[in-house]
Backbone as ProteinMPNN parsed JSONL, in Angstrom:
{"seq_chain_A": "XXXXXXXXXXXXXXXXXXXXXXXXXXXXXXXXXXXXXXXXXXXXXXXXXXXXXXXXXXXXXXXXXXXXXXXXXXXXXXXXXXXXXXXXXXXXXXXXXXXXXXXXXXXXXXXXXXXXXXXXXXXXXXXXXXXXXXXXXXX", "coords_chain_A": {"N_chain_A": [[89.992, 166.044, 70.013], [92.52, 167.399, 72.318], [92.113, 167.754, 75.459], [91.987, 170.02, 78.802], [92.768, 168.249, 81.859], [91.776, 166.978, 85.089], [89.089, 167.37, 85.995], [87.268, 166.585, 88.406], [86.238, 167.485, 91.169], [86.269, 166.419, 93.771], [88.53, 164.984, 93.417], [91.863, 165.411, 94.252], [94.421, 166.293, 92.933], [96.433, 164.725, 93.299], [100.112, 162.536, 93.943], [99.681, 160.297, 92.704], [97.432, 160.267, 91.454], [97.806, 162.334, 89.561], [100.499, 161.193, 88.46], [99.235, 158.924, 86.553], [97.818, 160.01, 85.305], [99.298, 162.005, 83.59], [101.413, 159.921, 82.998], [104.083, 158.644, 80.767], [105.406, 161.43, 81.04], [105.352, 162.297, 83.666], [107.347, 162.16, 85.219], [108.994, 164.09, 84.256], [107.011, 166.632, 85.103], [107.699, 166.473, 87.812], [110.376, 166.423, 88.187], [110.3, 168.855, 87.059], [108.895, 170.385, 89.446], [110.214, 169.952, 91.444], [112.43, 171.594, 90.975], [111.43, 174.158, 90.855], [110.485, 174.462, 93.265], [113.056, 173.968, 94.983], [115.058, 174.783, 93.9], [114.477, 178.011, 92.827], [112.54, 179.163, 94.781], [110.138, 178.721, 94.906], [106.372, 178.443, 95.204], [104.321, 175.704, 94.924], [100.865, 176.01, 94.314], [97.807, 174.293, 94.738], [94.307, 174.263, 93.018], [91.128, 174.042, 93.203], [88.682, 175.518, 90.519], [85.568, 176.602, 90.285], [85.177, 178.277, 88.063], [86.101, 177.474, 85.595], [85.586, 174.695, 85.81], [88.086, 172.857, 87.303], [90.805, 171.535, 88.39], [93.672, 173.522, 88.799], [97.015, 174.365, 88.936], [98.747, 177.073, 90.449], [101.389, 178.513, 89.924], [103.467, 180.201, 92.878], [105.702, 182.943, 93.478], [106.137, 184.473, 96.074], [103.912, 186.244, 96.741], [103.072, 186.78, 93.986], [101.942, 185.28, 90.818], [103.508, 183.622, 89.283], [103.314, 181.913, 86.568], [100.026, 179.511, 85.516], [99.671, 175.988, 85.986], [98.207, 173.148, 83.787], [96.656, 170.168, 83.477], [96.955, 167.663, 81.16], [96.176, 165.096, 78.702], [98.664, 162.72, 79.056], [100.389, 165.25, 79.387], [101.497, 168.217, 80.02], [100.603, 171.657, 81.021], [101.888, 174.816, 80.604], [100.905, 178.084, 81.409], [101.382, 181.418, 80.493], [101.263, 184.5, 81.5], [101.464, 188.111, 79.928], [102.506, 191.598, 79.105], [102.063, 193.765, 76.81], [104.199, 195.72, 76.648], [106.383, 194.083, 77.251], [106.652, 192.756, 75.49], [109.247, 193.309, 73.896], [111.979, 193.234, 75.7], [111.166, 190.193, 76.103], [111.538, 189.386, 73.94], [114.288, 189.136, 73.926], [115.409, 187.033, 75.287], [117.137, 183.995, 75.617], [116.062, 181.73, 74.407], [114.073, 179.35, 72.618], [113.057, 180.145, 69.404], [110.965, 180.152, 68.576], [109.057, 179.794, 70.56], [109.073, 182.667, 70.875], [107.964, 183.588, 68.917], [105.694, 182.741, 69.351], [104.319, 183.829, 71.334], [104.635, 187.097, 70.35], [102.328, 186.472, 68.128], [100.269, 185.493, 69.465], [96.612, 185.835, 70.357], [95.483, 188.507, 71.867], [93.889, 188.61, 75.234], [92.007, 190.182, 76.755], [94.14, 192.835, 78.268], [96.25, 190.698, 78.751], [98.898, 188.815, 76.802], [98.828, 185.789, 76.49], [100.747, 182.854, 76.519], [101.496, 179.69, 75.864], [102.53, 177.187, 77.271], [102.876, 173.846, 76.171], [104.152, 170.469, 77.782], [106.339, 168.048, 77.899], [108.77, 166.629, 77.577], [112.015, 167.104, 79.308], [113.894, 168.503, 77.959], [112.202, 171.026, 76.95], [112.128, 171.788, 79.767], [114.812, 173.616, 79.971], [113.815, 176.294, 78.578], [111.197, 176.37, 79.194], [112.312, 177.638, 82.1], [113.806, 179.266, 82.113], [112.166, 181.424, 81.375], [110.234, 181.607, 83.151], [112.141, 182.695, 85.383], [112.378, 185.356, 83.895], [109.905, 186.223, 84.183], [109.9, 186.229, 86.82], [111.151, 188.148, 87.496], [110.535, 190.475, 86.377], [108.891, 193.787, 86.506]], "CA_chain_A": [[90.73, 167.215, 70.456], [93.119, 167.104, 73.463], [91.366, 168.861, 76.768], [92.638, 169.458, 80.185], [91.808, 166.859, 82.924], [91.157, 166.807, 86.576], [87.548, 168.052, 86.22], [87.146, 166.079, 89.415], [85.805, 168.465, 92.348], [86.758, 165.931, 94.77], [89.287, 164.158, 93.313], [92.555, 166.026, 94.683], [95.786, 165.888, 92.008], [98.119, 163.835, 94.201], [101.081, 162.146, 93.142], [99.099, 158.98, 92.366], [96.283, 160.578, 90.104], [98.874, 163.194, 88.345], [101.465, 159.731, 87.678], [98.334, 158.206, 86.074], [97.081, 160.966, 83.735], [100.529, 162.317, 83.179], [102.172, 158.863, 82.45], [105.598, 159.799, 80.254], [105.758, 163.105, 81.604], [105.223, 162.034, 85.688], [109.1, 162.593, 85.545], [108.963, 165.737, 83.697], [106.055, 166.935, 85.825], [108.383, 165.96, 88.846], [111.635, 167.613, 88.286], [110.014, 170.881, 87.519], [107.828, 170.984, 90.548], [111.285, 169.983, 92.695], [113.532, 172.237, 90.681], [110.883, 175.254, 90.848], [110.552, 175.025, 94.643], [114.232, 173.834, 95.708], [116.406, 176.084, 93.093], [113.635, 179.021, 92.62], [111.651, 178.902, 96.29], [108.747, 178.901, 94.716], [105.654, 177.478, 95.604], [102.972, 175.232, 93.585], [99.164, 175.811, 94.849], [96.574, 173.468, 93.87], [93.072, 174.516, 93.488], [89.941, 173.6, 91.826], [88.543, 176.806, 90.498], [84.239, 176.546, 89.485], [84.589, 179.229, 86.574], [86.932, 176.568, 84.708], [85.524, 173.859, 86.514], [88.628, 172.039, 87.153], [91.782, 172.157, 89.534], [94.853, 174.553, 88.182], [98.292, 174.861, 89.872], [99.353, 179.038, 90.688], [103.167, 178.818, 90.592], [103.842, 181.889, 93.054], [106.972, 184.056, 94.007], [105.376, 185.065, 97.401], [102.294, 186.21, 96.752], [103.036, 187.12, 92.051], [101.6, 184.37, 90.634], [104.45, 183.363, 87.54], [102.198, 181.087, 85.98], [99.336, 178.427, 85.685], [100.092, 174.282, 85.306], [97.095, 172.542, 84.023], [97.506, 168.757, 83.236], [96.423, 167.322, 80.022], [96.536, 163.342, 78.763], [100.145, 162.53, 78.946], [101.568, 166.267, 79.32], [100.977, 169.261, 81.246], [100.65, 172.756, 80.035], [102.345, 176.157, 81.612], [100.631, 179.468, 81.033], [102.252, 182.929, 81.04], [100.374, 185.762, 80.953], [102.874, 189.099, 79.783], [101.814, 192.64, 78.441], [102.726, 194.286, 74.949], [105.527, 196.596, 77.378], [107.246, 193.322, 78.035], [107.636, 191.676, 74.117], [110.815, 193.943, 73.666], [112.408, 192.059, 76.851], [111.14, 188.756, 75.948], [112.333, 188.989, 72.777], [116.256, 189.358, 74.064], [115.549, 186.168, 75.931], [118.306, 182.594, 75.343], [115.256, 180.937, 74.416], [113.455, 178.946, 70.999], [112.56, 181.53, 68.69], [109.316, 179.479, 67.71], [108.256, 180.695, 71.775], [109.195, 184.3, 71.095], [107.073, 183.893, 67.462], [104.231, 182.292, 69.543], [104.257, 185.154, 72.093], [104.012, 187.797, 68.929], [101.4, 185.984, 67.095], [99.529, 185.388, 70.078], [95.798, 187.397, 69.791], [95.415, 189.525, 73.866], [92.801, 188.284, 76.331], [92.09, 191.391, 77.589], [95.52, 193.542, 77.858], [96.999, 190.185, 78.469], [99.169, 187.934, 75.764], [99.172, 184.35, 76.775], [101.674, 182.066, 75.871], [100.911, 178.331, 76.46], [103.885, 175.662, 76.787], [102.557, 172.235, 76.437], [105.237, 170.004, 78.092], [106.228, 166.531, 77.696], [109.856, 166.39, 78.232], [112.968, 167.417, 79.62], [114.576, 168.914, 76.781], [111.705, 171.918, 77.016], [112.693, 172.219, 81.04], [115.764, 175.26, 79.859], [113.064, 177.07, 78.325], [110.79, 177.279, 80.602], [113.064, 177.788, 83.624], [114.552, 180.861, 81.709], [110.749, 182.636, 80.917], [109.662, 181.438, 85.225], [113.132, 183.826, 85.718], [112.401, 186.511, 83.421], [108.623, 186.409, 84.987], [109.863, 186.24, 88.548], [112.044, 189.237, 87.66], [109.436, 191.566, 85.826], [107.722, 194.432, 87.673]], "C_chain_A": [[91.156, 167.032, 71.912], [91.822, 168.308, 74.564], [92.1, 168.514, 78.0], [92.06, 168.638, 80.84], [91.86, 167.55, 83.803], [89.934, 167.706, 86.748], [86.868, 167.877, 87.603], [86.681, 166.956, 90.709], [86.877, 167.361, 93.696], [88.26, 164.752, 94.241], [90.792, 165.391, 93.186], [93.838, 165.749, 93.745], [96.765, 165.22, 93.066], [99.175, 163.379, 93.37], [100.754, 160.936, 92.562], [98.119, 159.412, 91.396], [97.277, 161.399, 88.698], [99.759, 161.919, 87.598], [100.219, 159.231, 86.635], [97.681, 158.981, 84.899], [98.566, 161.366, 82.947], [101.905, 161.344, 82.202], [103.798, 159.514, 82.811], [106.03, 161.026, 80.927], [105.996, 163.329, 82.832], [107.037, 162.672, 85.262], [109.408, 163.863, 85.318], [108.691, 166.546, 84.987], [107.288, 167.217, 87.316], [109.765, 167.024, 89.327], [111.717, 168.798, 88.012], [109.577, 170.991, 88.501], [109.338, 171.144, 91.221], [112.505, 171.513, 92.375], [112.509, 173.94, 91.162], [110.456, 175.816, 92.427], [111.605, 175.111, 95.602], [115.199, 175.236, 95.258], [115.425, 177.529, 93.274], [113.259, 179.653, 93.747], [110.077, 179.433, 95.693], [107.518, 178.302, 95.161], [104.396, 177.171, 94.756], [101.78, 174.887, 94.453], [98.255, 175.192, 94.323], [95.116, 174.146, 94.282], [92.244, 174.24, 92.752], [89.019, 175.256, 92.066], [86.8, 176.783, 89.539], [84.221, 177.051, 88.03], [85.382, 178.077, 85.477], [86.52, 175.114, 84.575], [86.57, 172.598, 86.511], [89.976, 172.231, 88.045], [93.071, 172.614, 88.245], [96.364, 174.377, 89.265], [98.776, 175.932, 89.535], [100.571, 178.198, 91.072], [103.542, 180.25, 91.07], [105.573, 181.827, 93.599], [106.149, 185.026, 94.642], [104.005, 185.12, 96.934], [102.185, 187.016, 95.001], [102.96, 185.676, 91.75], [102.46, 184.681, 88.867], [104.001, 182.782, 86.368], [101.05, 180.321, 86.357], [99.923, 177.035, 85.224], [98.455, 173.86, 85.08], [97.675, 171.09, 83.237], [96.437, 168.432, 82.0], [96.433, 165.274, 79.8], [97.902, 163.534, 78.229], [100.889, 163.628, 78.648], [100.726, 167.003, 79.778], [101.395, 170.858, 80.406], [101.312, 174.537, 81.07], [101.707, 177.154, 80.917], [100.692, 180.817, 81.714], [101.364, 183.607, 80.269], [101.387, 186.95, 81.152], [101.56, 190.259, 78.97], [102.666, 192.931, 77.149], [103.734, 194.779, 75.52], [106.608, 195.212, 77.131], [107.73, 192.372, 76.703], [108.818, 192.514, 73.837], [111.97, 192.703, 74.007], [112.047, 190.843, 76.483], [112.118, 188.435, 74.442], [113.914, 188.651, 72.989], [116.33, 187.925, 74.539], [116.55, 184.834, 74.98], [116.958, 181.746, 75.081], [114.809, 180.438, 72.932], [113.083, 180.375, 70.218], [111.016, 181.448, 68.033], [108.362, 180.171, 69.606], [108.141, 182.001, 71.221], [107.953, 184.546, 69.61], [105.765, 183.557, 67.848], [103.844, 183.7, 70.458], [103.874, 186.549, 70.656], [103.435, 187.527, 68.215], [100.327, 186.063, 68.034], [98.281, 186.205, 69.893], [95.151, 187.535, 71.694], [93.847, 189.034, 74.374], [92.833, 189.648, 77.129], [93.129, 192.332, 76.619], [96.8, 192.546, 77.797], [97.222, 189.316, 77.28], [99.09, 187.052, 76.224], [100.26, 183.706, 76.237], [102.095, 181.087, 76.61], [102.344, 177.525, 75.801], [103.406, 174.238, 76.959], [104.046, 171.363, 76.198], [104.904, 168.491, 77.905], [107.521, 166.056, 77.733], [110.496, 167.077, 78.603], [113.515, 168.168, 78.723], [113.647, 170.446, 76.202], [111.76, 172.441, 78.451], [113.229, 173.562, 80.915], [114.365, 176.261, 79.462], [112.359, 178.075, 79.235], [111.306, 177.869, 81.467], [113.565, 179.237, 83.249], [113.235, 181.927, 81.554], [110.311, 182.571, 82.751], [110.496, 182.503, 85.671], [112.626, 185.023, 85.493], [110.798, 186.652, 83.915], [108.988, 186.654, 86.499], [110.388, 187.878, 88.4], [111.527, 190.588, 87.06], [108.613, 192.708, 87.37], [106.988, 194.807, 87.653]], "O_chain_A": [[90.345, 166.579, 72.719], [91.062, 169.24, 74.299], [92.627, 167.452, 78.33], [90.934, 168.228, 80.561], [91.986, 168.762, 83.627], [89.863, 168.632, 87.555], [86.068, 168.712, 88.025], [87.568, 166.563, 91.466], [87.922, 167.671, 94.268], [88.727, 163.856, 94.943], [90.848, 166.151, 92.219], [94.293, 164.634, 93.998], [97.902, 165.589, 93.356], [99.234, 163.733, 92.193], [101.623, 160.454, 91.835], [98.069, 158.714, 90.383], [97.388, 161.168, 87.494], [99.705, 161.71, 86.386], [100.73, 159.253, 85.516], [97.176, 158.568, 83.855], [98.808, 160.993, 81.799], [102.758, 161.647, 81.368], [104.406, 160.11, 83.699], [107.186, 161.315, 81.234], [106.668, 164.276, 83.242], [107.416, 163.835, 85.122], [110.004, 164.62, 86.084], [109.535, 167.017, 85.75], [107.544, 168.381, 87.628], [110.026, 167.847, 90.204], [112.549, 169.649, 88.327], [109.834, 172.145, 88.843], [109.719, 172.273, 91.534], [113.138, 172.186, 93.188], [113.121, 174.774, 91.829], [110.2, 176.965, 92.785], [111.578, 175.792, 96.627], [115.74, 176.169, 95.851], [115.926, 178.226, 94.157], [113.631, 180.824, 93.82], [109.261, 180.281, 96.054], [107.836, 177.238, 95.692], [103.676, 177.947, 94.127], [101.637, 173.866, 95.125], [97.835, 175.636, 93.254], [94.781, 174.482, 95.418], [92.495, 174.153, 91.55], [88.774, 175.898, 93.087], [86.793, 176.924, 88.316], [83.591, 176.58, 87.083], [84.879, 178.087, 84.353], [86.865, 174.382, 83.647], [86.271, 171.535, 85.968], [90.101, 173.399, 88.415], [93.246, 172.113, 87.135], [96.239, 174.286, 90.486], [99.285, 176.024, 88.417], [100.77, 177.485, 92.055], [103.828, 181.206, 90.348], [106.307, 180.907, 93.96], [105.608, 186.021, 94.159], [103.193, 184.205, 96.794], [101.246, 187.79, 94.811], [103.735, 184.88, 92.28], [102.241, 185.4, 87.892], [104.327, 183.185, 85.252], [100.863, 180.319, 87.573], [100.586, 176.956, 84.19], [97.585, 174.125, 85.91], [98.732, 170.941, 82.625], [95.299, 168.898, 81.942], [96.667, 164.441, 80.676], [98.252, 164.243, 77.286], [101.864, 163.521, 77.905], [99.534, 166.769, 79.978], [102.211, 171.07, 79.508], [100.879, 174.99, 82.13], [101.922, 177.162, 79.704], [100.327, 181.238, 82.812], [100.889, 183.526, 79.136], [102.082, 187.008, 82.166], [100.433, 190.05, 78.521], [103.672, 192.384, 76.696], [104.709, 194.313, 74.93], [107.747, 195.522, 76.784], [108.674, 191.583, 76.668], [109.556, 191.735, 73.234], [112.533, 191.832, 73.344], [113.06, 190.152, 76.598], [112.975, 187.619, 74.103], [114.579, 187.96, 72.217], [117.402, 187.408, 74.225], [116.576, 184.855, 73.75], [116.93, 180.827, 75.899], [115.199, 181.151, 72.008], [112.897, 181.482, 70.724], [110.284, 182.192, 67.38], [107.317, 180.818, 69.667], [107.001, 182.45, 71.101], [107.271, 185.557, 69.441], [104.784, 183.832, 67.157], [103.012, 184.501, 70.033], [102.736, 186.681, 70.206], [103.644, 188.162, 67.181], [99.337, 186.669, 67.624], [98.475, 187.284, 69.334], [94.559, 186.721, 72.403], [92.827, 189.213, 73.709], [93.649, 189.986, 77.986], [93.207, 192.582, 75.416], [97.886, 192.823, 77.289], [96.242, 188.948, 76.632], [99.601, 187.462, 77.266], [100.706, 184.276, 75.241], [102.78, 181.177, 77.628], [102.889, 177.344, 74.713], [103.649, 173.609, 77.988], [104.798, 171.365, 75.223], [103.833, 167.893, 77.802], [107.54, 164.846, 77.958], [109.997, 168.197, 78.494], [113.509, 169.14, 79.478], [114.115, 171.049, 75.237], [111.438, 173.627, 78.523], [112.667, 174.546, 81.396], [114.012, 177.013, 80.37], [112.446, 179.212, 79.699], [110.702, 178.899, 81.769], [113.675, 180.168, 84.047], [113.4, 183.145, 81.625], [110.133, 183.599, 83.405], [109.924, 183.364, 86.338], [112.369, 185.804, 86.409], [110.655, 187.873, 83.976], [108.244, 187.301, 87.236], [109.986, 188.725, 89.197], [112.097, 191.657, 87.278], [108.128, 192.513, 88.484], [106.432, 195.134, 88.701]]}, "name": "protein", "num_of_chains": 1, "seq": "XXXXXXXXXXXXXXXXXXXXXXXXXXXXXXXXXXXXXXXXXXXXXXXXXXXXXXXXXXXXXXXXXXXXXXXXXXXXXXXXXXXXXXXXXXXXXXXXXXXXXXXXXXXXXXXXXXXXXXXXXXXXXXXXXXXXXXXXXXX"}
C-alpha cells in the first residue's frame, strides 16, 4: 500500500530530496509550486508536524490555508478541505466530473469533506488550478 514519505524529522524536503522521491513528477511538482506562487501569489510552507509525524506543505493566500501537499513515491497528493454549503458551487465548477463525484461520495471528517488529488502529471495541473481559485475565492 502506497504511504506518504518524508517521515524524516530532520531531513528538510529540498529540491534534492523531493527530485529523488518524486522522480517523474519533480517537473510536475515544479511547475505547480512556480505557477502557484508567480501567477496566484501564493505561498508554499513546509513543516514537519509530530501528530502526523511527517513534513506537509500549507499552500496559503495570506494567512487561508487553500490546501495541504504531501509527497508520496513518485507523486504528490493535494488536499482540500470544503463544507456541505460549498458542494452546490463546486459542482458548477469546468472541472472532471469523476472530482465533483469524489467530493459527493466523500464520508466528512468532522464538518469537513476532503477531497484528495493524487498528482503525477501535467494534464491534472487545469484541474487543480481551477479548485486552488475557487478555494482562494470562498468565504
Amino acid at each position: 500500500m502506497d504511504k506518504p514519505l518524508l517521515n524524516e524529522q530532520t531531513i528538510f524536503p529540498s529540491k534534492e530530496v523531493l527530485k529523488g522521491i518524486l522522480a517523474d513528477s519533480y517537473p510536475v511538482f515544479e511547475e505547480l509550486s512556480t505557477i502557484l506562487t508567480n501567477e496566484h501569489g501564493l505561498v508554499l510552507e513546509w513543516n514537519y508536524y509530530n501528530d502526523g509525524k511527517r513534513w506537509l506543505c500549507k499552500v496559503l493566500n495570506k494567512k487561508k490555508n487553500l490546501f495541504w501537499l504531501s509527497v508520496w513515491n513518485k507523486s504528490f497528493q493535494a488536499s482540500f478541505y470544503f463544507t456541505e454549503k460549498h458542494l452546490e458551487s463546486f459542482a458548477a465548477l469546468d472541472i472532471s466530473e469523476t472530482l465533483k463525484e469524489d467530493l459527493c461520495r466523500t464520508k466528512p471528517i468532522g464538518k469537513l469533506l476532503p477531497l484528495l488529488l493524487k498528482i503525477r502529471t501535467n494534464e491534472q495541473l487545469p484541474d487543480l488550478l481551477k479548485i486552488v481559485e475557487f478555494k482562494k475565492n470562498l468565504k
